[in-house]
TORPA-4810 file (N, C-alpha, C, O; in nm, 3 decimals):
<nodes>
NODE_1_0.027_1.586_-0.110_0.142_1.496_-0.110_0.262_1.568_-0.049_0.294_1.683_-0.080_X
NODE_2_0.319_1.496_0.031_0.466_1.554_0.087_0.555_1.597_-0.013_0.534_1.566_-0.130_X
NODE_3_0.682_1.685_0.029_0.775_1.644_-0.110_0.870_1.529_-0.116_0.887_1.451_-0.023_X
NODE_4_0.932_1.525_-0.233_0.982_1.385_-0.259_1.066_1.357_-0.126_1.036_1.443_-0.043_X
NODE_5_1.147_1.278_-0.083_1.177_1.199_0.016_1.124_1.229_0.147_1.165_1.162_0.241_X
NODE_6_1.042_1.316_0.166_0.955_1.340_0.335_0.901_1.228_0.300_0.888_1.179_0.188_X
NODE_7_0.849_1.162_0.476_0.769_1.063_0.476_0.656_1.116_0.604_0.669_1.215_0.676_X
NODE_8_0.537_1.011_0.604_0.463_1.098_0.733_0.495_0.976_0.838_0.485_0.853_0.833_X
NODE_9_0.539_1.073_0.938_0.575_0.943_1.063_0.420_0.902_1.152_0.301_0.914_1.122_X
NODE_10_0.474_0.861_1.245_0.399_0.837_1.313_0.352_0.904_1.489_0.422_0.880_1.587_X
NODE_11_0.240_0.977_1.495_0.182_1.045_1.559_0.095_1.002_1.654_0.048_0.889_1.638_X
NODE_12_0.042_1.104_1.805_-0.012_1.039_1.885_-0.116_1.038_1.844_-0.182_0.970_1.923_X
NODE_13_-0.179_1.074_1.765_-0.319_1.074_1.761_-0.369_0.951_1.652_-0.486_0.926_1.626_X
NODE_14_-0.253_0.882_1.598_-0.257_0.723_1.529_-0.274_0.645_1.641_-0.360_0.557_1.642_X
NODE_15_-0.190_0.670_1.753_-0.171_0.602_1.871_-0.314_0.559_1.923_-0.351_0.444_1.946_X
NODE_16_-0.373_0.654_1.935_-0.495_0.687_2.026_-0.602_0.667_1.884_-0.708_0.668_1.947_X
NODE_17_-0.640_0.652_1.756_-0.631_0.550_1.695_-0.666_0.392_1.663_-0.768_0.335_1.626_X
NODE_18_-0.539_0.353_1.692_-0.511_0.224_1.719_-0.583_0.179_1.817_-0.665_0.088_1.807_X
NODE_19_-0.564_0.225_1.892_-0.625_0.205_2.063_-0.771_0.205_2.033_-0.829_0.096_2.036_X
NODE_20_-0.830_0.300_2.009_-0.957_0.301_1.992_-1.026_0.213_1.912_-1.140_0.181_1.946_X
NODE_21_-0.979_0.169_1.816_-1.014_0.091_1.698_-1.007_-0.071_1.751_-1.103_-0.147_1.740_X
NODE_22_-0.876_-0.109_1.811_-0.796_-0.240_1.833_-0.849_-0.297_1.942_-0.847_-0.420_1.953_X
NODE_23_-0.906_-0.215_2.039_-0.936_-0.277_2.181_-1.045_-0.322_2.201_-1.069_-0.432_2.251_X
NODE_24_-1.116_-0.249_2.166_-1.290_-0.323_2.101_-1.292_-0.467_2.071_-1.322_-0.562_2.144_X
NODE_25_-1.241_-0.464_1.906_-1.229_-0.572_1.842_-1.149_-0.728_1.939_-1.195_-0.836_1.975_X
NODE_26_-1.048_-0.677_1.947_-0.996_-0.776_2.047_-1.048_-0.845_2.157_-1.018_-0.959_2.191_X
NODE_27_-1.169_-0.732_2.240_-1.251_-0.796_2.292_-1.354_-0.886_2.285_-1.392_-0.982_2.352_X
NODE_28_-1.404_-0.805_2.142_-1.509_-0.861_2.057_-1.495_-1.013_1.998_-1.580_-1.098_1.971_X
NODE_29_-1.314_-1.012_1.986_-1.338_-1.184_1.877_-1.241_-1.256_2.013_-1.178_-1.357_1.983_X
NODE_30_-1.233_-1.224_2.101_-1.189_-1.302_2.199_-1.231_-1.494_2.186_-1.157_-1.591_2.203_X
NODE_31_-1.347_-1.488_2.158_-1.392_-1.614_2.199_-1.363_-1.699_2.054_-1.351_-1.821_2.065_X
NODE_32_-1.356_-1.657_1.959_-1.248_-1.680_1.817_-1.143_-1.659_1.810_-1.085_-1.695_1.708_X
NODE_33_-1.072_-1.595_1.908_-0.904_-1.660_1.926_-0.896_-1.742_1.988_-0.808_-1.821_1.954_X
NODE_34_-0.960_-1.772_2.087_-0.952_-1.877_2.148_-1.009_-2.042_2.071_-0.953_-2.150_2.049_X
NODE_35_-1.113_-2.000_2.054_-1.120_-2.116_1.984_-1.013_-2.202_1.811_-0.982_-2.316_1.777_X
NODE_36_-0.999_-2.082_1.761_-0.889_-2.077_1.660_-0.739_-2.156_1.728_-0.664_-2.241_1.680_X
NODE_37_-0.738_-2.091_1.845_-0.583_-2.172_1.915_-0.621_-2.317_1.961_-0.544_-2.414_1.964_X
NODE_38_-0.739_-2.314_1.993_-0.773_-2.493_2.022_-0.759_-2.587_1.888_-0.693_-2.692_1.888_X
NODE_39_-0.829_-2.535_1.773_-0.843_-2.635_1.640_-0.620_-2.577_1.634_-0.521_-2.644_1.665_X
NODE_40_-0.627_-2.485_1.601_-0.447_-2.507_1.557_-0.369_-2.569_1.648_-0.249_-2.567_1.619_X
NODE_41_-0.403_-2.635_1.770_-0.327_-2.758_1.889_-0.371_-2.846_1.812_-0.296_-2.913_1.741_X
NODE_42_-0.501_-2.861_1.814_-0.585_-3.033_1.773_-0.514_-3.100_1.672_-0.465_-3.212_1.687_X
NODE_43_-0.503_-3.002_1.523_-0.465_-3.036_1.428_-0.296_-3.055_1.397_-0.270_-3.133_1.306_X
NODE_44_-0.198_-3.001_1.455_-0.082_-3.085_1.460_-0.013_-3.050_1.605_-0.049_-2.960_1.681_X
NODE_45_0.085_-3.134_1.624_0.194_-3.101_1.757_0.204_-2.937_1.749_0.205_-2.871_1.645_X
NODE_46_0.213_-2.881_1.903_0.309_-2.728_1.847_0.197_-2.642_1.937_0.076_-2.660_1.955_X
NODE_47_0.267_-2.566_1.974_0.166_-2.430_2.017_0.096_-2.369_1.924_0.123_-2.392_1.807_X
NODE_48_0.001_-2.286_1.956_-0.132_-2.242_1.892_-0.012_-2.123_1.846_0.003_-2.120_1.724_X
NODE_49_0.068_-2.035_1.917_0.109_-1.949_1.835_0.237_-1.946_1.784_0.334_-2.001_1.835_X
NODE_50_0.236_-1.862_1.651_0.385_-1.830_1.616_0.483_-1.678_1.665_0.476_-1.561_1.627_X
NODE_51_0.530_-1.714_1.718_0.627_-1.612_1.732_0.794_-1.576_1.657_0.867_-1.674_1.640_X
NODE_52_0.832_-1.476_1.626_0.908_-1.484_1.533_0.945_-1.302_1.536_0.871_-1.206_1.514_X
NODE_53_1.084_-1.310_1.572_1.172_-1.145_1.558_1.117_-1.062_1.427_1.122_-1.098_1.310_X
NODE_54_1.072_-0.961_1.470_1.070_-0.890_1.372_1.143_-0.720_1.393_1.145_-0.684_1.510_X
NODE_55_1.200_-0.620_1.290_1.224_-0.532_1.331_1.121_-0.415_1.357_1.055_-0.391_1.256_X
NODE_56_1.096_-0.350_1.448_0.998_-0.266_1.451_1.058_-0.076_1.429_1.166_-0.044_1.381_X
NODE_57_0.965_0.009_1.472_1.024_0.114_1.473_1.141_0.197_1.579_1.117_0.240_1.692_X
NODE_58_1.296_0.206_1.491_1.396_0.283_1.530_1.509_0.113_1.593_1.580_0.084_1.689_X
NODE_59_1.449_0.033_1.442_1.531_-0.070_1.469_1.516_-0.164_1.630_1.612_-0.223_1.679_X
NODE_60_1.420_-0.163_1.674_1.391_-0.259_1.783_1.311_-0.367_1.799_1.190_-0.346_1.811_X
NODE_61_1.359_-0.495_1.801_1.314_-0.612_1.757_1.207_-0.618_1.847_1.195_-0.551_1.949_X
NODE_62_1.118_-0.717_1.795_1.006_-0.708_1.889_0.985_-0.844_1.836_1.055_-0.900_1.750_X
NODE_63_0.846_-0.908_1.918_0.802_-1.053_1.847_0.648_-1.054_1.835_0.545_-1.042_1.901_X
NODE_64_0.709_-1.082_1.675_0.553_-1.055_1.604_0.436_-1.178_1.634_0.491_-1.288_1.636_X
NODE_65_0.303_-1.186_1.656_0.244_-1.331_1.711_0.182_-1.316_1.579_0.143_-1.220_1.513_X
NODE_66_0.188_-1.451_1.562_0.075_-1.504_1.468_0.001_-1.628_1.473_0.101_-1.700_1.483_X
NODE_67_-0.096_-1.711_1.474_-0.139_-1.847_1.484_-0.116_-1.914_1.409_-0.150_-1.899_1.291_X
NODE_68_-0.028_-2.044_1.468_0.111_-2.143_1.372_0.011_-2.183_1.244_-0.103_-2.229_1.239_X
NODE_69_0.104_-2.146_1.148_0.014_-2.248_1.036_0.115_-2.325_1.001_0.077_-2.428_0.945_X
NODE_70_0.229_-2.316_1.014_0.294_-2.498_0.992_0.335_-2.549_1.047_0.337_-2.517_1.166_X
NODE_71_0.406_-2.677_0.996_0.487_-2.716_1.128_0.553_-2.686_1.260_0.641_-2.600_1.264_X
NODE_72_0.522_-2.744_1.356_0.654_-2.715_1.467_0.857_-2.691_1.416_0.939_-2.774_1.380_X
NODE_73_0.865_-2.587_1.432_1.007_-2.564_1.374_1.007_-2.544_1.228_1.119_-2.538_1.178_X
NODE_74_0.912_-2.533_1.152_0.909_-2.512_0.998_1.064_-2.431_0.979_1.149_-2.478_0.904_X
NODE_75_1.082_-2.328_1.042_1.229_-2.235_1.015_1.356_-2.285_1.007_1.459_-2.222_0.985_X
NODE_76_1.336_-2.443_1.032_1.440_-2.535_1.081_1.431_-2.625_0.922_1.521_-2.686_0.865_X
NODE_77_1.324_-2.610_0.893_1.282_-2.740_0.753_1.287_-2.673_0.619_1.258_-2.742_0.521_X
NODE_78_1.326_-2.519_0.598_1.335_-2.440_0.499_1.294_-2.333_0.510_1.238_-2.299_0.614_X
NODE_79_1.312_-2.241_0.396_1.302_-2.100_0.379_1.248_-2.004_0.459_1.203_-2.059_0.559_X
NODE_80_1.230_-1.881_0.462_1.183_-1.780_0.549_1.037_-1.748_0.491_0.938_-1.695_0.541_X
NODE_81_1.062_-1.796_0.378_0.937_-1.712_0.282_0.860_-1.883_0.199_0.910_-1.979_0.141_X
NODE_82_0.753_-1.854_0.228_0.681_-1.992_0.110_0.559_-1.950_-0.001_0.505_-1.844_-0.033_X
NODE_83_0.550_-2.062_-0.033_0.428_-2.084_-0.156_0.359_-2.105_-0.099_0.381_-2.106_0.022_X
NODE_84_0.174_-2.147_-0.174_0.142_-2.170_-0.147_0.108_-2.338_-0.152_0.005_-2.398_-0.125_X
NODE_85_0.186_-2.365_-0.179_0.191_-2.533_-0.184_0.342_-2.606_-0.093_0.427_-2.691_-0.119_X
NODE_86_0.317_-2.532_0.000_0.475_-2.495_0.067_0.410_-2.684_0.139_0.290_-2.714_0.144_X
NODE_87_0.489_-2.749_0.170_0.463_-2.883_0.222_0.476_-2.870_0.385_0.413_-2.962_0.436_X
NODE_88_0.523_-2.805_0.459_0.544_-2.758_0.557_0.387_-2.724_0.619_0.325_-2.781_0.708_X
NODE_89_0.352_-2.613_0.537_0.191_-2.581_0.609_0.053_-2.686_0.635_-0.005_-2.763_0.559_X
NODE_90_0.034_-2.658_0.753_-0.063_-2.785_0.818_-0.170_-2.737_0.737_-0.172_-2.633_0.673_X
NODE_91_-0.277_-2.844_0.750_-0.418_-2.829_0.702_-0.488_-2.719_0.734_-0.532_-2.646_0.645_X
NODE_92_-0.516_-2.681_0.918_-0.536_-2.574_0.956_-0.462_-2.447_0.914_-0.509_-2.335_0.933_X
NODE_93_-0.368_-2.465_0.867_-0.242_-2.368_0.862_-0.284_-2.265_0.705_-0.231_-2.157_0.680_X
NODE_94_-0.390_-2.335_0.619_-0.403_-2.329_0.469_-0.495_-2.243_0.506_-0.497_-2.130_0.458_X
NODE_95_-0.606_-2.293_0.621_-0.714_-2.248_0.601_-0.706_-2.095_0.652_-0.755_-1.998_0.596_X
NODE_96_-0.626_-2.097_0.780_-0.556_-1.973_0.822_-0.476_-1.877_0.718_-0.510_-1.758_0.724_X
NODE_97_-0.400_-1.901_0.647_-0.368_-1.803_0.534_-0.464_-1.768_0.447_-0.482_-1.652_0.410_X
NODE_98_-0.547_-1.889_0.402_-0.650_-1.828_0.301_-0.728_-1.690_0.347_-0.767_-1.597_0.276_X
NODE_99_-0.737_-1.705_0.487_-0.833_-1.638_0.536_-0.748_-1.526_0.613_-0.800_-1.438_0.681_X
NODE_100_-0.637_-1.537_0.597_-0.521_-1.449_0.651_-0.600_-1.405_0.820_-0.622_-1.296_0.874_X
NODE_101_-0.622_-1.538_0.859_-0.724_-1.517_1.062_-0.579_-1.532_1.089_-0.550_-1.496_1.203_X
NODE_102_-0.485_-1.571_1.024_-0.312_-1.640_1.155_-0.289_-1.482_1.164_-0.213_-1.471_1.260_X
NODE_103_-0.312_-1.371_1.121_-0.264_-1.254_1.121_-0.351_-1.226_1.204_-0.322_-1.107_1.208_X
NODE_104_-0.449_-1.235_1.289_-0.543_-1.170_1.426_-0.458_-1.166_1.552_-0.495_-1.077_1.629_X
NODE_105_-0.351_-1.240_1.597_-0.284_-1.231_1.698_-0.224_-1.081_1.732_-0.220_-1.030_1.844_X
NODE_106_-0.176_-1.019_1.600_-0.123_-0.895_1.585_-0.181_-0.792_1.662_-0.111_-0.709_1.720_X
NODE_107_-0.311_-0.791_1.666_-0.408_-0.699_1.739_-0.329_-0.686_1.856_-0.298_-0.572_1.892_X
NODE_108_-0.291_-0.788_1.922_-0.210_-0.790_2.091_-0.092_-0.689_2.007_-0.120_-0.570_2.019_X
NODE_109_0.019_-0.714_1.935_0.117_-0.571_1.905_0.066_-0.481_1.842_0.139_-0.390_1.801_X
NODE_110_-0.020_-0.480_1.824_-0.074_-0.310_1.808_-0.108_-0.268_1.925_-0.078_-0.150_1.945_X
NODE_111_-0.191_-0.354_2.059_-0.227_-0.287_2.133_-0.092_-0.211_2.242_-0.090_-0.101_2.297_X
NODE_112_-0.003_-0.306_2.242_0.158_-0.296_2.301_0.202_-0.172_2.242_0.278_-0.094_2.300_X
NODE_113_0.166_-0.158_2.154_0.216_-0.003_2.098_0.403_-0.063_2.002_0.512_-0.006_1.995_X
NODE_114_0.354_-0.191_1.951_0.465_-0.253_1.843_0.456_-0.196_1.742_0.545_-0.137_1.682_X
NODE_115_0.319_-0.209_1.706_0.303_-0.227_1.564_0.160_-0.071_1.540_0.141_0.026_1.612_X
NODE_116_0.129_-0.089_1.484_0.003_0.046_1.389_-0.104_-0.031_1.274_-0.081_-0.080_1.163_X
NODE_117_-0.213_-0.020_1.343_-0.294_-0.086_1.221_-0.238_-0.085_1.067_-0.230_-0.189_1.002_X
NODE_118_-0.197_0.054_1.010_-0.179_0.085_0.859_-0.005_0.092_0.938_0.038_0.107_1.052_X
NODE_119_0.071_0.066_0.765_0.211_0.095_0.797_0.251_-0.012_0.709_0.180_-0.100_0.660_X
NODE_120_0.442_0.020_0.689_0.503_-0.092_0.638_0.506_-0.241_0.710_0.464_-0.247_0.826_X
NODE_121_0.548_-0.350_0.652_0.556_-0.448_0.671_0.702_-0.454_0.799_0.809_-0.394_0.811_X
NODE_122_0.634_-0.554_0.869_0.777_-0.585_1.016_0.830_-0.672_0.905_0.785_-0.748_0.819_X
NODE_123_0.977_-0.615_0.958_1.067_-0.707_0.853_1.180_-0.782_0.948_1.259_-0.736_1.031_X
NODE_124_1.156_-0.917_0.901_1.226_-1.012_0.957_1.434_-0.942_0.905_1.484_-0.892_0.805_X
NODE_125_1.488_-0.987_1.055_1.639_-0.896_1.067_1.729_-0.957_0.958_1.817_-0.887_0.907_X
NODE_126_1.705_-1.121_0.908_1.797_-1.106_0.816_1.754_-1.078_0.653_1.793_-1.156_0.567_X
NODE_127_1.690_-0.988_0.627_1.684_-0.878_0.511_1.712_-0.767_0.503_1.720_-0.705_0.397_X
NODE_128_1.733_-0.721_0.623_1.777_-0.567_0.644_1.917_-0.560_0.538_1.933_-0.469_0.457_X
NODE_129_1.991_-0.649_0.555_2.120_-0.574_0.467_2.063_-0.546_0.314_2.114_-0.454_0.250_X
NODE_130_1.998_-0.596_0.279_1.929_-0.607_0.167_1.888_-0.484_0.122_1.872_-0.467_0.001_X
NODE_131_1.868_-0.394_0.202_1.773_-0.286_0.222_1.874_-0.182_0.164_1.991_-0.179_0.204_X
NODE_132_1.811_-0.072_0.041_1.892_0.018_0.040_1.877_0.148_0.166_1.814_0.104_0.263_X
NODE_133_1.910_0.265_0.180_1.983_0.361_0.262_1.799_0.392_0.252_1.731_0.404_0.353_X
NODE_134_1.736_0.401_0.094_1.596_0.489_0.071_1.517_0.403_0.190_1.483_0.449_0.300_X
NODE_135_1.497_0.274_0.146_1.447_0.190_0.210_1.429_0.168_0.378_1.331_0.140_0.447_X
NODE_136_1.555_0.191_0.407_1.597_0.193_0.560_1.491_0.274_0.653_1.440_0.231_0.757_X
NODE_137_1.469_0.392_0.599_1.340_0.500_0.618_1.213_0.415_0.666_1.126_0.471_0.734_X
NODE_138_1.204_0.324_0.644_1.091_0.232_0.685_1.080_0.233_0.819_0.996_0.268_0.901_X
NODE_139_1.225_0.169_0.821_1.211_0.210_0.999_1.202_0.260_1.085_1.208_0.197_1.190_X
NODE_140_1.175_0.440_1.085_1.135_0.542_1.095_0.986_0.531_1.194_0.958_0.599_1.293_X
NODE_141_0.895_0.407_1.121_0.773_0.447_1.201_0.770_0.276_1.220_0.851_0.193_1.178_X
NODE_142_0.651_0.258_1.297_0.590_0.166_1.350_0.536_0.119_1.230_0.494_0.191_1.139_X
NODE_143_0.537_-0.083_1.231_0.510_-0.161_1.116_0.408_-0.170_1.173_0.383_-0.187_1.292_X
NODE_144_0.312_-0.151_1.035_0.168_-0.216_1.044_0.124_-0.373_1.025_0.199_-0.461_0.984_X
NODE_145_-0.006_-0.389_1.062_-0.059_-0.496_1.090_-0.122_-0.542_0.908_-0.125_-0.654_0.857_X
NODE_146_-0.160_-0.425_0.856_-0.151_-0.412_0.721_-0.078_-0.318_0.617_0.013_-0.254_0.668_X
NODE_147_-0.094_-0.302_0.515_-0.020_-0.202_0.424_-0.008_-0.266_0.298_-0.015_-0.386_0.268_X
NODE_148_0.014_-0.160_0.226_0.035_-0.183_0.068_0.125_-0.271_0.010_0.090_-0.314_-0.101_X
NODE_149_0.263_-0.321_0.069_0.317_-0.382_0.006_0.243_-0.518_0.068_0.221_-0.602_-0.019_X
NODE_150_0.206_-0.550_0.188_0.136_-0.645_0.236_0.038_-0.738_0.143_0.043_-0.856_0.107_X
NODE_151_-0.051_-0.631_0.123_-0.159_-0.663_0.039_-0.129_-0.696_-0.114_-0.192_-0.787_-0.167_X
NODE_152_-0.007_-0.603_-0.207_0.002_-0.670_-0.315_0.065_-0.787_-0.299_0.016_-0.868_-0.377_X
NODE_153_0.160_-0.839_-0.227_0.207_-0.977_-0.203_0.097_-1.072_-0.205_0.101_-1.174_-0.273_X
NODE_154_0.018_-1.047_-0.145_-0.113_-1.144_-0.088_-0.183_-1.206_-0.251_-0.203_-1.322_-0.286_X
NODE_155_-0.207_-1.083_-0.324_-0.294_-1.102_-0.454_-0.196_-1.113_-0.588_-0.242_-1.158_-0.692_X
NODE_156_-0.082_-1.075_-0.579_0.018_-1.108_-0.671_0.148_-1.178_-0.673_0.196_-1.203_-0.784_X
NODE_157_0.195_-1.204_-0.598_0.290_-1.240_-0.577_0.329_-1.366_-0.501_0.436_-1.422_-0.526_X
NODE_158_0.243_-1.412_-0.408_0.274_-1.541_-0.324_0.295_-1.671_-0.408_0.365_-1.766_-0.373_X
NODE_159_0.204_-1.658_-0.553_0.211_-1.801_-0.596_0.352_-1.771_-0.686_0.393_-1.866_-0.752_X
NODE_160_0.414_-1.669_-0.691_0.559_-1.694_-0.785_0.662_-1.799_-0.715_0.756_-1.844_-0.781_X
NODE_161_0.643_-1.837_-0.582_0.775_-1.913_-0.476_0.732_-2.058_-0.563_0.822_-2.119_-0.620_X
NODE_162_0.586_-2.110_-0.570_0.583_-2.234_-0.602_0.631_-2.242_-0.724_0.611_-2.172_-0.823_X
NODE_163_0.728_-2.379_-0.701_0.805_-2.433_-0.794_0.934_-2.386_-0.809_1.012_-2.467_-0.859_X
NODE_164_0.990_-2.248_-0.772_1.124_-2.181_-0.732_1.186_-2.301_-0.678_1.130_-2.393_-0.618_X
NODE_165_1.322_-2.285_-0.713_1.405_-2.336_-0.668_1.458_-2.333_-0.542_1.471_-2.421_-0.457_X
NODE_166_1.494_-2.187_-0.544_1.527_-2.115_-0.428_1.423_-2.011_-0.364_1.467_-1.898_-0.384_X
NODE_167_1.304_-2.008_-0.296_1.204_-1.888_-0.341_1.342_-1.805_-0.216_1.406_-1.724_-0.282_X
NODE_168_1.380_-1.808_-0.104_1.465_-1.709_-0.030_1.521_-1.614_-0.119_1.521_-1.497_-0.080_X
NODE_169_1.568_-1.639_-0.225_1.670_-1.554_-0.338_1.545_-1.469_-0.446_1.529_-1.349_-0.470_X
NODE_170_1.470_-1.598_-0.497_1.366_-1.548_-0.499_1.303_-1.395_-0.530_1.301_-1.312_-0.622_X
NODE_171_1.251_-1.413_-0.383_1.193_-1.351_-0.309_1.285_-1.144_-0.256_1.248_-1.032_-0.221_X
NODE_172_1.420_-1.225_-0.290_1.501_-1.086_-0.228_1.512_-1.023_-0.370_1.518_-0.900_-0.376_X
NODE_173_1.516_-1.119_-0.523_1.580_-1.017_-0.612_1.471_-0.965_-0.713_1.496_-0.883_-0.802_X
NODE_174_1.309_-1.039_-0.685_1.211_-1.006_-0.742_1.092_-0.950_-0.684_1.018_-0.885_-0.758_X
NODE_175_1.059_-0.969_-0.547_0.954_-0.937_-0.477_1.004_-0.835_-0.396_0.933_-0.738_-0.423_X
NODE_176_1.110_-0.791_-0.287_1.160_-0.740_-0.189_1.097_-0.587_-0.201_1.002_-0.526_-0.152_X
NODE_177_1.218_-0.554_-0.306_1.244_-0.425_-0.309_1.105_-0.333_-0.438_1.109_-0.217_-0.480_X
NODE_178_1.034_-0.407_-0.458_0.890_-0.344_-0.526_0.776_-0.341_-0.428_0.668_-0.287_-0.452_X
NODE_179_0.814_-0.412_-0.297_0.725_-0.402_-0.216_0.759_-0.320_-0.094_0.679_-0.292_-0.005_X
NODE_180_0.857_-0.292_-0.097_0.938_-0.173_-0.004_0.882_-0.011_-0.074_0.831_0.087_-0.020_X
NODE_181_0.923_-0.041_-0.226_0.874_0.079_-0.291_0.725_0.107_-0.252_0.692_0.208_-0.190_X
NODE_182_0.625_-0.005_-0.298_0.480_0.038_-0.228_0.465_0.089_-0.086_0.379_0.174_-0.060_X
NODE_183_0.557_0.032_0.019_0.540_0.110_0.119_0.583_0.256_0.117_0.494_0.341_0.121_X
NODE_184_0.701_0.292_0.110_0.765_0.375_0.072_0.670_0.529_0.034_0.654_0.640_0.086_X
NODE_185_0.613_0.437_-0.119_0.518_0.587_-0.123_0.413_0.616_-0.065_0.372_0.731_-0.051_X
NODE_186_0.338_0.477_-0.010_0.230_0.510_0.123_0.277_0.587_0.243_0.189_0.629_0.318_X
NODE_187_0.428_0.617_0.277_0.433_0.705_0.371_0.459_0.839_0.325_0.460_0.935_0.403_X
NODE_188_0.481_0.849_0.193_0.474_0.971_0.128_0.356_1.036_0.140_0.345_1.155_0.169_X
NODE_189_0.255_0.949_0.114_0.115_1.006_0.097_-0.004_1.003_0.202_-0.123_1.034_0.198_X
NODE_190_0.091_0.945_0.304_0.004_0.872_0.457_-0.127_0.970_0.514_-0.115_1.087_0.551_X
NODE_191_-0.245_0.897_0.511_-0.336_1.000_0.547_-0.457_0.908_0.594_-0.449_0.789_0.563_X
NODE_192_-0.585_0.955_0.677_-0.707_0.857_0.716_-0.709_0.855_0.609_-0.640_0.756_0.588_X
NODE_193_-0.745_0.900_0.489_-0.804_0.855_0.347_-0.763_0.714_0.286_-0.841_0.623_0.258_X
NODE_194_-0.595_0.715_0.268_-0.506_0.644_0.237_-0.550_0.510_0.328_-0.592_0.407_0.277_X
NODE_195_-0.534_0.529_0.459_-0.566_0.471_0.565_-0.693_0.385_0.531_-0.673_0.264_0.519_X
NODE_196_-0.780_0.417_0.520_-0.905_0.418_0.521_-0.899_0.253_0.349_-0.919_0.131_0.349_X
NODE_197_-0.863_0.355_0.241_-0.845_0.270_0.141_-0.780_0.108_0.179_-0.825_-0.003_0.150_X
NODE_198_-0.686_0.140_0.238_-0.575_0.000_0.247_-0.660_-0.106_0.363_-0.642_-0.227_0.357_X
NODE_199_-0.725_-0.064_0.436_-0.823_-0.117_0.514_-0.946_-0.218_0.449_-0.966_-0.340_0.444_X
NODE_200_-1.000_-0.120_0.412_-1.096_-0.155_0.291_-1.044_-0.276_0.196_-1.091_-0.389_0.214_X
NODE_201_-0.948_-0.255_0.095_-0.858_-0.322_0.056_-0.816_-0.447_0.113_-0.812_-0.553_0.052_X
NODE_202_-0.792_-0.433_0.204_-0.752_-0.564_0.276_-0.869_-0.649_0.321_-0.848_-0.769_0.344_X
NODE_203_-0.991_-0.599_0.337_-1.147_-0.669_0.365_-1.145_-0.733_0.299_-1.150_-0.853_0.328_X
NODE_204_-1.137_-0.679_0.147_-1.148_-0.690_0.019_-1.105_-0.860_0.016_-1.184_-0.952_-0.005_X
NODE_205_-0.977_-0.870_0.040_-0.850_-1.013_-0.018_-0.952_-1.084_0.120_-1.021_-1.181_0.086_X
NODE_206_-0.961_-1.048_0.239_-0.990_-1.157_0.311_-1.159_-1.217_0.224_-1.206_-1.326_0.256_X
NODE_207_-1.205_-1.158_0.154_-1.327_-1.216_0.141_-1.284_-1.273_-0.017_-1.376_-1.322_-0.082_X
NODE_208_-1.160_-1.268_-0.072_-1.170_-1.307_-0.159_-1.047_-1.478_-0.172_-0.935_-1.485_-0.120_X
NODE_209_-1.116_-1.593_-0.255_-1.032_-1.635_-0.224_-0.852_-1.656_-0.225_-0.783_-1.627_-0.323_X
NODE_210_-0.818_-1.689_-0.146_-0.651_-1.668_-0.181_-0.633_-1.718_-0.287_-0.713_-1.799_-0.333_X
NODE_211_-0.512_-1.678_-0.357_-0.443_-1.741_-0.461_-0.273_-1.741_-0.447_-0.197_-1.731_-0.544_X
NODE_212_-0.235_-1.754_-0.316_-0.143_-1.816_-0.243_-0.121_-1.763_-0.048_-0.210_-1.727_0.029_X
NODE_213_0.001_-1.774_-0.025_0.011_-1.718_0.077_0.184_-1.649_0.052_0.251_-1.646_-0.052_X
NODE_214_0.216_-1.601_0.189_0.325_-1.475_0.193_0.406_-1.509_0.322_0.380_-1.591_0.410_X
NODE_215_0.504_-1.428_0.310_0.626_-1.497_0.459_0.562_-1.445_0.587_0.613_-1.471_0.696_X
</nodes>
């Protein structure tokens, strides 16, 4: 383990990595993104993908893709963050979170060199103030495509928004900053092992069924 506030950044040989790991696959489910973007046209108005600012590493926005699961303009019809009974999300859009497939687009910013398979969560720009000074450190390395605070959101936390009043407020004064902390000490402890676990882990939720979804 590092000592307390070191974190492990990010290195070329994650790079090369990524690359090795990401480019395959991408090739491999080609003909399932594609088809995935045809049923998410069929099933409502709107492009097959979502795009949406996120901050990446040393504070540089980038745009994260994902395959739309709700409405056209949902960002326009409420919150940043939903339930899973959010009224907004299309039919296809359910089946895509359950199965967290709207998150396969990402493979393209990992391969761009945005994002890092393992890593903290890309965080949409208006939460940053939110963020304490410890926290800020996040931004230090490249957001992953998965990670720890990722994954506990997924299995604990998504169904707290339904029925919230406000889940945006929510979301900043109960979920935020415990899931910053999980990242936080994953870069304390960052390693293939670690790596390796959160991977695994994340197989894990896709084969299991959801019990909500996440922003």
């Amino acid at each position: 383990m590092t000592p307390s506030g070191e974190i492990r950044g990010d290195t070329p040989l994650r790079r090369l990595a990524d690359l090795v790991m990401t480019v395959p696959v991408f090739i491999l489910l080609s003909p399932v993104l594609a088809l995935i973007a045809a049923l998410v046209k069929l099933d409502s108005p709107g492009p097959a993908l979502f795009r949406q600012e996120r901050m990446g590493k040393g504070l540089r926005p980038f745009a994260i893709l994902k395959f739309r699961s709700m409405v056209a303009d949902a960002h326009r019809l409420g919150p940043a963050v939903s339930g899973r009974r959010d009224p907004r999300i299309t039919r296809m859009g359910r089946l895509l979170r359950a199965t967290k497939l709207d998150e396969l687009p990402q493979l393209l910013n990992v391969i761009r060199g945005e994002m890092t398979l393992v890593g903290p969560r890309a965080e949409v720009p208006r939460y940053l103030p939110h963020y304490t000074l410890e926290e800020r450190r996040l931004l230090e390395v490249r957001p992953g495509l998965t990670g720890p605070g990722q994954v506990y959101f997924t299995t604990h936390q998504a169904a707290e928004l339904d029925g919230v009043q406000d889940p945006e407020q929510h979301y900043i004064r109960h979920q935020l900053h415990p899931k910053l902390a999980l990242d936080l000490d994953y870069l304390r402890r960052r390693s293939v092992v670690l790596d390796a676990a959160i991977i695994l882990r994340t197989l894990a939720v896709l084969l299991t069924p959801a019990r909500g979804t996440r922003p």
